[in-house]
C-alpha positions in Angstrom: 103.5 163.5 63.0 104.4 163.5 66.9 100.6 163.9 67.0 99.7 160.3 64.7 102.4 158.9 67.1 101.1 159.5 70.5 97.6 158.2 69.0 99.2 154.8 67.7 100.5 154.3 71.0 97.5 155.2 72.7 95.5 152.6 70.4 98.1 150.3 71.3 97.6 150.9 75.3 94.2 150.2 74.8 93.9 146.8 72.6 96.5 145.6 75.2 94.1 146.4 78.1 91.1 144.9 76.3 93.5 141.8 75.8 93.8 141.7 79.7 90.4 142.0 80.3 89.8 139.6 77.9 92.3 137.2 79.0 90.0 137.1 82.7 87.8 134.7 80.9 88.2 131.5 79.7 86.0 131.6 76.8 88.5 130.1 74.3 87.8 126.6 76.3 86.5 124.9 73.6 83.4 121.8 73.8 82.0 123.4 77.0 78.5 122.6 77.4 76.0 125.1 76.1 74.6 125.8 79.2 77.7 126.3 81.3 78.3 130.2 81.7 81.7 131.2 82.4 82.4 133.7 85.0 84.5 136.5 85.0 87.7 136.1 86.6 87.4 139.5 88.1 84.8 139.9 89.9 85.6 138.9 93.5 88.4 136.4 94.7 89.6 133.6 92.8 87.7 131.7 95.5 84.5 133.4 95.0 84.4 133.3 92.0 84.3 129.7 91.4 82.5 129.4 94.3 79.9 131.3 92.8 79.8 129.0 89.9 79.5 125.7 91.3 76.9 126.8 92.8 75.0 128.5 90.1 76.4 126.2 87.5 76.4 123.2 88.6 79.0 121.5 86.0 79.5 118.4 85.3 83.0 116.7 85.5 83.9 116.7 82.1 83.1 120.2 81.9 85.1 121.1 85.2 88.3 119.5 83.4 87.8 121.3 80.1 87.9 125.0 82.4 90.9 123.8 84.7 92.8 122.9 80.9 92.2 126.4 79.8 93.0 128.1 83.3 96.3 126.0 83.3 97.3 126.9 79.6 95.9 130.7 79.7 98.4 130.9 83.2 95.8 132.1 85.7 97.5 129.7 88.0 95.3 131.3 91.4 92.0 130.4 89.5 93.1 127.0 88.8 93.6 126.7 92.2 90.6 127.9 93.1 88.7 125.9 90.5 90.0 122.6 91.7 90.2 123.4 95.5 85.7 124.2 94.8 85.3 121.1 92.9 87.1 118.9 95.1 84.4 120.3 97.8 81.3 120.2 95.8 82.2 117.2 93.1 83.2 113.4 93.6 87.2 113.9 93.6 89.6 112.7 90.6 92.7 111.9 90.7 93.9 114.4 88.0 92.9 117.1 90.3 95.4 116.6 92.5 98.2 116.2 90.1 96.9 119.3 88.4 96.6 120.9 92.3 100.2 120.1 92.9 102.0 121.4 89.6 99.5 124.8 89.4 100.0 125.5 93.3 104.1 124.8 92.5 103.8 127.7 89.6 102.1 129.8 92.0 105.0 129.9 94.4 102.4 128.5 96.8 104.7 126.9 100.1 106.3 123.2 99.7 104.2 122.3 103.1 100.9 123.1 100.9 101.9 121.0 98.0 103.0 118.2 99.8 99.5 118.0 101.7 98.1 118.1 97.7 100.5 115.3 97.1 99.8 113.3 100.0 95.8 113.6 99.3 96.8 112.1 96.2 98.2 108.9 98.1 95.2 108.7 100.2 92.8 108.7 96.9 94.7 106.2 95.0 95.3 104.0 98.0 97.8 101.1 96.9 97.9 101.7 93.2 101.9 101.3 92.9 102.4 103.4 90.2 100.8 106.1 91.4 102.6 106.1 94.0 105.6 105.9 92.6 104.6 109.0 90.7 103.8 110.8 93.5 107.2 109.9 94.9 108.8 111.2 92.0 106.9 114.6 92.4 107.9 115.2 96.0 111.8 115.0 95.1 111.3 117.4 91.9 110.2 119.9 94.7 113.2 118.8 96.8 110.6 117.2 99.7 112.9 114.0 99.5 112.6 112.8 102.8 108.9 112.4 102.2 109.5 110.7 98.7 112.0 108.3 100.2 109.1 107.3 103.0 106.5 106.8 99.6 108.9 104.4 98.1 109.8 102.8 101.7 105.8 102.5 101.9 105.6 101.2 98.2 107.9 98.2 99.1 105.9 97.3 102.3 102.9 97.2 99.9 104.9 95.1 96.9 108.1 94.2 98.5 109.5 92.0 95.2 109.4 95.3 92.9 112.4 96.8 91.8 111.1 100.3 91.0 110.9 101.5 95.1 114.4 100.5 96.4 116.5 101.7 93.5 114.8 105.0 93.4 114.7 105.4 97.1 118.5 104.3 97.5 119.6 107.1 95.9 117.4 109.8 97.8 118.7 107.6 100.9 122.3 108.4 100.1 121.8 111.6 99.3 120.2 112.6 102.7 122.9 110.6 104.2 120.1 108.4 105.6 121.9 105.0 107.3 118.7 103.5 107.6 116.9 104.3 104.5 120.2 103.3 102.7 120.2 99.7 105.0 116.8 98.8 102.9 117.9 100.6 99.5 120.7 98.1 99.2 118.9 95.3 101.1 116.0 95.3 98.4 118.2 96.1 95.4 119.9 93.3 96.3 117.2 90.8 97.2 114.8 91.9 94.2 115.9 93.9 91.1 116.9 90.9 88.3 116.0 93.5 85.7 118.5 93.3 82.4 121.6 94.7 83.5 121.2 93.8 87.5 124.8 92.9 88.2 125.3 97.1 88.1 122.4 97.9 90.0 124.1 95.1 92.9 127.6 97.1 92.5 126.2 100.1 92.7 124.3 99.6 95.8 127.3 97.8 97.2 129.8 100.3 96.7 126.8 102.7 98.6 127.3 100.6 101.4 130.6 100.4 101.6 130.8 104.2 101.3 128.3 104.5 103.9 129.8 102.1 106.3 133.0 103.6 106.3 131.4 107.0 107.1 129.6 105.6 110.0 132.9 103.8 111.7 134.4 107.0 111.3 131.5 108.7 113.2 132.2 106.2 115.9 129.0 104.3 115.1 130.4 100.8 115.0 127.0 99.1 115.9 125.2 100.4 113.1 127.9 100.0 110.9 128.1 96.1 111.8 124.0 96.4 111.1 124.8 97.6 107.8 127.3 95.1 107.1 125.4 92.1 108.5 122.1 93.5 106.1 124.5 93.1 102.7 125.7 90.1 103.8 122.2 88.0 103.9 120.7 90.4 101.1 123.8 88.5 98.6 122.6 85.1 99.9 121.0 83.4 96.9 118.8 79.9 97.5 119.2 78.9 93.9 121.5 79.8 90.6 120.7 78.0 87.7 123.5 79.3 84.5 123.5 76.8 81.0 126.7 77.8 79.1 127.4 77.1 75.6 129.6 77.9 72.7 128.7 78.4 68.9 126.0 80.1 66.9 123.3 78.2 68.8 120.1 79.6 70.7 119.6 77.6 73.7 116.7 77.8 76.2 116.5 77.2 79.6 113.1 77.0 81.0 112.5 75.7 84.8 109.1 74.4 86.6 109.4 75.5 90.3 108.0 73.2 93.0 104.6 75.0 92.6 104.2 74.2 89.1 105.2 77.2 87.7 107.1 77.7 84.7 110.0 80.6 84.6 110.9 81.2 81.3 112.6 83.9 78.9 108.3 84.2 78.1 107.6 84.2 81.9 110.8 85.9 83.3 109.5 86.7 86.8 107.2 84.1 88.7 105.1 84.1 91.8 107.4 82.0 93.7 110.4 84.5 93.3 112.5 83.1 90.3 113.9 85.2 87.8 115.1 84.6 84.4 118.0 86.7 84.2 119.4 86.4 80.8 118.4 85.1 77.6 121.9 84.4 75.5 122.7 83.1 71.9 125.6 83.0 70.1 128.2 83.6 68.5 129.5 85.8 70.8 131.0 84.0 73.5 130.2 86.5 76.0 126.4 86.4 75.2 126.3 82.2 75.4 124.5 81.8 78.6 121.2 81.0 79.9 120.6 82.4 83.8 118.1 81.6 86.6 118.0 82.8 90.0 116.3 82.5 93.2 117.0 84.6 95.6 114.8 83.5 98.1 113.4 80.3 96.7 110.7 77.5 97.4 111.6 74.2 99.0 111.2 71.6 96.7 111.6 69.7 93.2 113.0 71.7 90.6 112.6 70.6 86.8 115.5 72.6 84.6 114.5 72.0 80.8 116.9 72.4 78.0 115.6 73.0 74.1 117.4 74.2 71.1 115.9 76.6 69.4 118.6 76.6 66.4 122.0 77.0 65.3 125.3 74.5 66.3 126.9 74.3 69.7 130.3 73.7 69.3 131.4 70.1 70.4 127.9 69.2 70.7 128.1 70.1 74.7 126.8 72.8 77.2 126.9 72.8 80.6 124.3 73.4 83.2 125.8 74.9 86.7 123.8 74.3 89.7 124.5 76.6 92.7 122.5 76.0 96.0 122.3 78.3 99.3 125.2 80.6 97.3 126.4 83.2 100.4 126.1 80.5 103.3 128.1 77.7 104.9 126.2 75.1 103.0 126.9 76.8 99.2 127.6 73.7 97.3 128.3 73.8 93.6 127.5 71.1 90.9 128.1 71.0 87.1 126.1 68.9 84.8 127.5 68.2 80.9 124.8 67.5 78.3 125.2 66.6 74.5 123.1 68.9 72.7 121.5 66.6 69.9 118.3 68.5 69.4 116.3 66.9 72.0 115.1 68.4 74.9 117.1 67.5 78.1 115.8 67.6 81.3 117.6 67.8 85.1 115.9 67.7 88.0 117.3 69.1 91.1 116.1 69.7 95.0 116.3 72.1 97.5 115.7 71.4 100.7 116.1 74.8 102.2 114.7 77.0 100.8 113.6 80.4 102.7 110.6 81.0 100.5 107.7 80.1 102.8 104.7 82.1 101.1 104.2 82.9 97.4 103.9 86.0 95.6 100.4 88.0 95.3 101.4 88.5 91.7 104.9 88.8 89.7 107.2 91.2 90.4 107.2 92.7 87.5 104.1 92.0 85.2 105.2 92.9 82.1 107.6 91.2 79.3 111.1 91.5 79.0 112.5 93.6 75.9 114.2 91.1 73.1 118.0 91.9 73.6 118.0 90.9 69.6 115.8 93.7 68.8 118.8 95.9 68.6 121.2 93.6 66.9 122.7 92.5 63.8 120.5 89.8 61.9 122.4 86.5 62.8 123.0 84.6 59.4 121.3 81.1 60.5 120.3 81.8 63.6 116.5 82.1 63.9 114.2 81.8 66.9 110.6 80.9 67.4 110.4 84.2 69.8 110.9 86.0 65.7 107.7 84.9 64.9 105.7 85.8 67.7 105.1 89.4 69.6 103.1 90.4 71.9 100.7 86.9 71.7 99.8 87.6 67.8 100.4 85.2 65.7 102.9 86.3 62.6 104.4 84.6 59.9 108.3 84.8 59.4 110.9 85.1 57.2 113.0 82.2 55.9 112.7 78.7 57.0 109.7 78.0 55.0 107.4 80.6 56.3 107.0 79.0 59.9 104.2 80.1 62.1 105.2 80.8 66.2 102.1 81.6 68.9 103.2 82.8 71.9 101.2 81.5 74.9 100.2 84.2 77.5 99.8 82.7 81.0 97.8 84.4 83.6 96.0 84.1 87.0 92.4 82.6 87.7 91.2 83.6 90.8 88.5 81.4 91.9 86.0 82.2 95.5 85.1 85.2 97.0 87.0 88.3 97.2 86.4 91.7 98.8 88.3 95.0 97.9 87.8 98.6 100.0 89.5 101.8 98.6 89.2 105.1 101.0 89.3 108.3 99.6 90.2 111.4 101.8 88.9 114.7 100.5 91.1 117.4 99.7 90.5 119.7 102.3 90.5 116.6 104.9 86.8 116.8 106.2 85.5 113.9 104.5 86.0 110.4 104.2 84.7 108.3 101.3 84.6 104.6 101.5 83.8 102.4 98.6 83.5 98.3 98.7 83.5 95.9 95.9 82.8 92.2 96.7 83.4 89.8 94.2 82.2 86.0 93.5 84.0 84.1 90.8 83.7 80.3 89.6 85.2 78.7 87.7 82.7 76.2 85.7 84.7 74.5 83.0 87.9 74.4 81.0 88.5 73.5 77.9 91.9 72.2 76.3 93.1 72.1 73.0 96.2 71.6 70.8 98.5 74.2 69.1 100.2 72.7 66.2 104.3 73.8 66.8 104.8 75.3 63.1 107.9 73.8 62.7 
């Protein structure tokens, strides 16, 4: 019996070193190419290993990322390094090698210096892609590198300085490293350029981090920077223009306003190139909610054309009012009210601003995406129904009650017309080479033809 036992545990010994010589091998990668023979992880260095098969090999891309997969999810983190470290040599690189670099170096209990070089060589191949640099950003401070993520969001907001994403992330590595100068711009930006739902506690937030931080750099005997910080918040809560329609009842109103350049901020088109913002977009009954909100922060001179349309429902007393705030924050705020009767015409104000501090506009919004329907998440309004309920996303639906009404939702965009010219380089991984690719580009535009969309009302 003692006999049967030391044999089972023998067999066991051995299918459990077969499974580790088996596991050496990545030959459960599935949809490799016929041709590609695998190598056995054992038979030299991780390095030459895959050394060897690039060069024998050859493989193609696709077949490169099906291996490094397999490597990753089998745990043979040193190969995957090894893997991607070759192909970065002997291939054109891709950006998912670095990403997949960073995280199988991290597992490895490779050194923060080496992964941040990864990280960084991701930067340099995705040049000014925002995003992916606001990834990146995100990566360093998961492995605690957060003075270098706070200087890849200070570098995000020099390349797109009206995004909101870059200042209220870095604020908060700021404070935390105690930085008085990162935390200047953190609340200087949040305040100047995140109108995202919500924005009045993104504003108290970074104000109350000021505040904190001032105090802590008085007590340090740092007055002058102190008086920096204080002067920063100050002009960073001047706003050029504040447009806010109130209203009571069950009633949807919208406010919609055409900016000196022609452009049209909207709750459709809630962030324009010339810096407006469309803050809020209210409907009854709830008191609280009854408000329309435009702001300008840092606005264009000009003629402004603030439109008023009801969308449905009753205003109470058949009134609303539209308050006008100019150069809010200065020595020249000045405040005006207009009163309207609501009587299911549009009503129109036009207003100037002389002073505005906006000289250049925008490259592009910033933020170019739409803003979630508050109403998604509440109650169904008995009577209240708005044209935005029959149209998402630019398709064309039909809705519910009121005679099966039709909506179309316009989507406006940017033509570029003339010549343009775009160059991206790309910095190998092990820093020898430099790639540089150029992409000029001749548009024209030739013709454009107008037509009619019939209301559905």
């Amino acid at each position: 019996m003692l006999s049967d036992k030391v044999t089972a545990q023998k067999g066991r010994e051995s299918a459990s070193d077969e499974t580790k010589k088996g596991s050496v091998t990545p030959t459960k990668t599935a949809g490799l190419s016929k041709s590609a023979k695998l190598p056995r992880l054992d038979e030299g260095t991780p390095r030459e290993v895959w050394q060897r098969f690039f060069t024998e090999q050859k493989p193609a891309p696709e077949t490169v990322a099906q291996i490094v997969r397999q490597l990753h999810q089998d745990r043979q983190y040193e190969h995957t390094i090894a893997c991607i470290e070759v192909a970065l040599i002997e291939q054109p690189p891709q950006p998912w090698m670095y990403e997949v670099l960073g995280r199988s170096m991290e597992l490895a209990k490779r050194p923060k210096a080496d992964i941040e070089r990864v990280i960084l060589s991701r930067v340099d191949f995705t040049a000014a892609i925002i995003p992916e640099m606001m990834l990146s950003a995100a990566y360093l401070k998961q492995l605690g590198l957060d003075e270098r993520a706070l200087a890849m969001y200070q570098q995000a907001s020099r390349l797109a300085p009206a995004r909101p994403e870059p200042y209220l992330r870095g604020l908060q590595i700021a404070r935390d490293l105690n930085n008085a100068s990162g935390v200047e711009w953190g609340v200087a930006g949040v305040l100047t350029n995140v109108w995202l739902p919500g924005y009045p506690t993104h504003h108290r937030e970074a104000e109350n981090i000021a505040a904190v931080v001032e105090e802590k750099l008085r007590k340090a005997g740092k007055s002058s920077e102190a008086d920096a910080l204080k002067a920063t918040v100050v002009v960073a809560q001047q706003r050029d223009l504040m447009l806010k329609l109130t209203w009571a009842g069950d009633a949807d109103l919208d406010l919609s306003v055409e900016e000196p350049n022609g452009g049209i901020c909207s709750s459709e088109n809630p962030w324009t190139t010339a810096g407006g913002a469309y803050t809020h977009d209210g409907y009854g009954p709830k008191a609280a909610n009854c408000f329309e909100e435009y702001i300008g922060a840092s606005a264009l001179p000009g003629d402004y054309l603030a439109t008023v349309r009801v969308i449905d429902g009753n205003v109470v007393g058949r009134r609303a009012t539209l308050t006008i705030r100019r150069y809010v924050g200065t020595p020249d705020e000045s405040t005006k009210t207009v009163s309207m009767t609501i009587d299911g015409k549009d009503k129109v104000v036009q207003l100037s601003l002389n002073d505005g501090r906006r000289q250049a506009l925008l490259d592009r919004p910033a933020i170019e995406m739409p803003v979630a329907d508050q109403r998604n998440s509440a109650p169904a309004l008995s009577g209240v129904r708005t044209s935005r309920q029959f149209a998402t996303g630019g398709n064309v639906s039909s809705g519910g009650g009121g005679g099966g009404a039709i909506g179309f939702q316009p989507v406006i965009t940017n033509v570029r017309e003339g010549i343009g010219f775009s160059a991206m380089a790309v910095v190998t991984g092990d820093r020898r080479y430099v790639r540089l690719s150029v992409a000029p580009v001749f548009s024209q535009i030739i013709g454009v033809d107008k037509f009619t969309i019939p209301s559905g009302r």
